[in-house]
C-alpha positions, 0 to 999 in steps of 0.5 A: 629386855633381852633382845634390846640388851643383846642389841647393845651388846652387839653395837658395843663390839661393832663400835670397838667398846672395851669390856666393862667400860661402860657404867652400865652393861647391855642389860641394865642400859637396856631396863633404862632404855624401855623403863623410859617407854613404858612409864615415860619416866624423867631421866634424872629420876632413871639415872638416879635409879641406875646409880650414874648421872644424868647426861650418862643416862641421856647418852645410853638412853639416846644409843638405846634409842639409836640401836632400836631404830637401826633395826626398824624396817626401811619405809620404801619396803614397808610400801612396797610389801604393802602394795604387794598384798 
């Protein structure tokens, strides 16, 4: 949860967000994002939960998503490690 919320936090400076902006901080959009992976949870029910709507909690859990993928290994290189051992 840490490592995802220290993600966000580092996508927010590099994207230029303004501190405490946001309805979420890194942290609790970060508990949304791997609620959503870990129970499969309707994001209504999670936005509910983190008291923002709906299409906020799509946005943040679309970034999170985004922030996660960024930072997976490129395909060609798994290949290429792969076919070096």
């Amino acid at each position: 949860m840490e490592y995802l919320a220290r993600l966000l936090a580092a996508y927010r400076r590099q994207i230029g967000t303004p501190r405490r902006s946001r309805a979420l901080r890194p942290f609790r959009q970060a508990v949304l994002a791997l609620r959503w992976f870990r129970e499969r949870g309707r994001v209504h029910r999670l936005a509910r939960d983190a008291g923002i709507s709906q299409a906020t909690g799509y946005r943040y859990l679309y970034e999170a998503i985004s922030v996660l993928a960024a930072q997976a290994p490129d395909l060609h290189a798994v290949l290429d490690r792969c076919r070096d051992q």
